[in-house]
N, C-alpha and C positions, 0 to 999 in steps of 0.2 A: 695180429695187430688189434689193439683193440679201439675202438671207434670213440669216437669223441662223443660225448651227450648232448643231445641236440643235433648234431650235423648227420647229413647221411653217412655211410661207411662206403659209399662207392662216389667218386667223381662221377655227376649226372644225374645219382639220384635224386626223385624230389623230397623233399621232408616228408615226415611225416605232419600230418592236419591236426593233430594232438601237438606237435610241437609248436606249429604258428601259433596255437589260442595263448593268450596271454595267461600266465598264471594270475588267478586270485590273490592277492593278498588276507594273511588270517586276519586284519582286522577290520577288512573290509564288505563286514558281513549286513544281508541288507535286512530290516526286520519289517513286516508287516507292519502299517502305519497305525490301524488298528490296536495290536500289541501291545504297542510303545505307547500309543494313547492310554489304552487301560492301566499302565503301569504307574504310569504318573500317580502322584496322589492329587487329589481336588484342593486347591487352593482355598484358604479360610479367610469369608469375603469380612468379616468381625477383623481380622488381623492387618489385610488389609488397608481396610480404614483409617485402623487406629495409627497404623503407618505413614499413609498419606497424610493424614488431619496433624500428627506431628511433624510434620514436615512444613506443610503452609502452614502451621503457627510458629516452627521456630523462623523461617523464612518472614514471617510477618513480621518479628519481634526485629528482625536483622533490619530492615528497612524502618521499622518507627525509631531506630537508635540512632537513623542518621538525622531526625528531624535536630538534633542540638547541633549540628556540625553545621547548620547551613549559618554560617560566623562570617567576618572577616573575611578569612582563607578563600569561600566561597565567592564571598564579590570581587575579590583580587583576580582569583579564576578567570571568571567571568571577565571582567575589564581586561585582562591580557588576549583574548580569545576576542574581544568586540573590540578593541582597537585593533586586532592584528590585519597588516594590510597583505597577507600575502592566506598562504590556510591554515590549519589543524590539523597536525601530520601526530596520529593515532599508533602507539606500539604497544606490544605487551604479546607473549609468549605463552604458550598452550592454550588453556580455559581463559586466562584473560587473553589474550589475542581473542579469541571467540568473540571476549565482550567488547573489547576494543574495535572490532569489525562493525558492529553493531553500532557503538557510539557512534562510530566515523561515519556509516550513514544515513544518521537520524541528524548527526549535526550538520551534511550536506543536504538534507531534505526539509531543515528548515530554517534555510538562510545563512549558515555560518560553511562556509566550505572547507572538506574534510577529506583526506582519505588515509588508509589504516599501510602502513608499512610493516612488515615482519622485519623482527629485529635480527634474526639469525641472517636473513638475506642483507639487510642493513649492513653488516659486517661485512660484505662481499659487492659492495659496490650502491648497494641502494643507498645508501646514505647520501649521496649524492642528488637523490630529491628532497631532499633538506635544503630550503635556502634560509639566506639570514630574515627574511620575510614571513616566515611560518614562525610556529608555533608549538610547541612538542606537548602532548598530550600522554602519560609513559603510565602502563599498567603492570601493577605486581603486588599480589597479594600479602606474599612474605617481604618484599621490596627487596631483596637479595636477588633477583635471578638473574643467573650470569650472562646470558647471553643480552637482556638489559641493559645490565650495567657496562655491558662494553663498549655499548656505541652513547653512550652518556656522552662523558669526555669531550671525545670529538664534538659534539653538539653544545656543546659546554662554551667550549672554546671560542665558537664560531657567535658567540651572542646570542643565540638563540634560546629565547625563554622556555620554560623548563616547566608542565605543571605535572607531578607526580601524584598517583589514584595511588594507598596502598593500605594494608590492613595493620600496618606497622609504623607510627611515626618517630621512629629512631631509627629507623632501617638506612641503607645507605643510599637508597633511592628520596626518601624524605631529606636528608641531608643535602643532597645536591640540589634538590628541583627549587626554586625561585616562588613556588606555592606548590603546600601539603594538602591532597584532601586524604581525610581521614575517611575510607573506610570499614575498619574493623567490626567484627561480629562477634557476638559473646559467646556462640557455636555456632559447627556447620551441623548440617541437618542430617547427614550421612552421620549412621550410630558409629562408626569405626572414626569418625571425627577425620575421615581421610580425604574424602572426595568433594573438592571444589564444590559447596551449594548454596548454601548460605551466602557464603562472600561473595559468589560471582551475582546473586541474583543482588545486593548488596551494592556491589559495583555500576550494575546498568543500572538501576536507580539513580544512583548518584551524575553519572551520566544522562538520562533522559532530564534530571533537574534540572542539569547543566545548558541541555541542549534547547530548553523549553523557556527556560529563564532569558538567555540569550532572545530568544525566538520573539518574544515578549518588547522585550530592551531594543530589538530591531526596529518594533509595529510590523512583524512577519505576518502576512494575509493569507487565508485561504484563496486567494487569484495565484497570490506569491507560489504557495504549496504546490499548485495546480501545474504550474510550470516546470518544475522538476520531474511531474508526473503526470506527461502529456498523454501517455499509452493507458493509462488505470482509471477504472471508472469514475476516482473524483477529478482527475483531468479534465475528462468528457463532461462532466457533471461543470466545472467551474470554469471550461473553458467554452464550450462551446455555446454560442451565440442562435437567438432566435432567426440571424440572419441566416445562418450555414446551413436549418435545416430548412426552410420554408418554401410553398410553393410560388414562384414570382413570374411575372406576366400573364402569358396567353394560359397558365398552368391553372394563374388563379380565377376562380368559380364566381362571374357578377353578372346580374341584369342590372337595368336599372329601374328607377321606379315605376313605372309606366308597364313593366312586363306580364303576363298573363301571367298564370300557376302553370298552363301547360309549356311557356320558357324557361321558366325557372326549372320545370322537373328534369326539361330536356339539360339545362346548364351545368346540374347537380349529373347527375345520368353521366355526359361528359367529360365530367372534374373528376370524378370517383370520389372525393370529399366528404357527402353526405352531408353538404350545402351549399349555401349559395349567398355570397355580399350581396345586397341591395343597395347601389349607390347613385348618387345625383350626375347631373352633365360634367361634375369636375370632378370625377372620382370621391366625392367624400362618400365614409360610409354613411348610410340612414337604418340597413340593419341588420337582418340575415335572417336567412329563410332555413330552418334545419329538416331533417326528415320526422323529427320530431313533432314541427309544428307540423306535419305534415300530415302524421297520423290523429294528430290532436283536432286537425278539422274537420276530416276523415269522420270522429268520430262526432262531433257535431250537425245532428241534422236539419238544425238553422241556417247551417252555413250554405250557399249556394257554390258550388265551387266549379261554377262556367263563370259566374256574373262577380262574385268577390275579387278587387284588386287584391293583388298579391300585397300591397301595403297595408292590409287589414291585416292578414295570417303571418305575416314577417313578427320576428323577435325586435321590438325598435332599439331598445337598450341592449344591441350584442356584447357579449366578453370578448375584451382585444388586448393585444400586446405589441409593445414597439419591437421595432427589430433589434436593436439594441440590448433588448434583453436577455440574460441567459438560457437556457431551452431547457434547463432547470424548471425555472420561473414558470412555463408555460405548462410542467408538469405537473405542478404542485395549482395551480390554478383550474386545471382541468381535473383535479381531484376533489379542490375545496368544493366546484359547482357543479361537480357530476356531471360534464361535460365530455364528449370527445371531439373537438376540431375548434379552431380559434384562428379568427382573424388578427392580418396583422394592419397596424396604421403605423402613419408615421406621424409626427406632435403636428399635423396641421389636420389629425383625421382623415388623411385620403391613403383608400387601398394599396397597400404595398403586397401583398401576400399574404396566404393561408398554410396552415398546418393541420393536422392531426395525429390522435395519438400513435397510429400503426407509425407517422415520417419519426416519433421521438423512442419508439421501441427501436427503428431500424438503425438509428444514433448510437443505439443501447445507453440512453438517458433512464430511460425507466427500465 
């Protein structure tokens, strides 16, 4: 009998340990990283260049050819998009889906509400987040592509206004849509004249105009912005207040005017601050005692510093800020005056709380 290849020839035997190892495959052959390094040839940083530097200037040329299209069609755009009472529903398939992503949310991040549906899914039920309250924003560079043009129609039907991006304004996407933007490129930047580059950077242009123009037409604020983007440093930056981070009550660091140097060290010493409000019987301020002026008397050996009120060596004019203010404010303040810690008042002058700069690092303000 002859035995099968691979199996043992007896019931029980175990294999052989040459048969468990898996065969290599021949083109799975592994090569020294080394090697393979050497073999390359070194890339020509002249060539390069001259590649990339054609590219951002045909890409350049792509974008100065839309400044003539900002026409008509464009404020039509525009006014269908800022009256619409419901959103901006964003399509467009492959690289423009990409940019369409994009648009969809630069136009929700600056006042116009937006999101991007895929149009292949569109056909399969999404269309269904279409209401007659939106707004259809449709991307296609040839304005031919099919998956596009299938949920048109239905969208058509339904009253829903129509604006069409394409590089084509005879295409059958231009024909349908209710406003044409034009925008076409005189090349893409890719030398095989193949690959998406020009147009699409082309496209988010014309989009970012769209979404900035609107933004504009709103009076959209940087608070406005801020609020879409609670979590991102210009959230923290625009939203947070000198209230949220500051030290209040028993936290905040004051004598009053009457107090030695050696209370005041002790008050500062306690607060961890690196000062101290100097205020009257009703809480207003009168000024602040820093560690600064501290060493500055320090170095003065006129000054007697058992017998000097502390209302000599106080700062009388301290820098303050209401609570009200952004913790921005308090940043940009402590930089103009080479400062670190700032009183706060409130508009009658009396001590509400203190900060400094370690509470607006801990913010991550600065």
């Amino acid at each position: 009998m002859v035995a099968k290849i691979g199996w043992p020839q007896n019931v029980g035997d175990p294999p052989s340990p040459s048969l468990l190892r898996p065969a290599l495959s021949m083109n799975a052959q592994i090569h020294p990283l080394a090697a393979a390094t050497a073999e390359r040839n070194t890339l020509d940083l002249a060539a390069l260049k001259a590649s990339a530097l054609q590219v951002i200037r045909t890409e350049a040329r792509a974008i100065d050819a839309l400044g003539s299209r900002i026409d008509d069609s464009f404020r039509r755009a525009c006014q269908l998009m800022f009256d619409c009472p419901g959103r901006v529903v964003v399509s467009g398939m492959g690289k423009s889906g990409h940019i369409g992503r994009k648009i969809a949310a630069t136009l929700a991040s600056t006042g116009t509400p937006a999101f991007f549906v895929h149009p292949g899914e569109a056909s399969h039920g999404d269309l269904g987040m279409i209401t007659q309250k939106d707004v259809v924003l449709a991307l296609s560079n040839s304005g031919e592509t099919d998956e596009l043009l299938t949920i048109l129609p239905p969208i058509r039907r339904q009253g829903i206004p129509l604006i069409g991006m394409s590089g084509n304004d005879s295409s059958s996407l231009a024909r349908l849509a209710d406003v044409h933007l034009d925008v076409s490129v005189p090349a893409e930047a890719c030398p095989l004249g193949l690959a998406p580059t020009a147009s699409t950077t082309a496209a988010l242009a014309m989009g970012d105009a769209l979404a900035i123009a609107l933004l504009e037409a709103r009076g959209f604020t940087a608070e406005d912005f801020a609020r879409s983007h609670p979590a991102g440093s210009l959230g923290r930056r625009l939203l947070l207040h000198i209230a949220d981070v500051m030290h209040t009550g028993a936290q905040v660091p004051r004598v009053t005017r009457g107090a030695s140097l050696s209370e005041a060290l002790v008050e500062m010493t306690r607060k961890g601050l690196g000062m101290t409000a100097v205020v009257d019987d009703e809480d207003r301020l009168l000024g602040v005692f820093t560690d600064g002026d501290l060493r500055r008397a320090l170095d003065d050996h006129q000054i007697d510093l058992r017998t000097t009120p502390l209302s000599s060596l106080m700062t009388p004019r301290a820098k303050t800020i209401t609570p009200d203010r952004l913790a921005v404010e308090a940043a940009r303040l402590m930089e103009k005056h080479k400062i670190h810690a700032l009183l706060v008042v409130d508009h009658d002058g009396r001590l509400v709380g203190a900060l400094n700069i370690h509470d607006l690092l801990r913010a991550r303000v600065v």
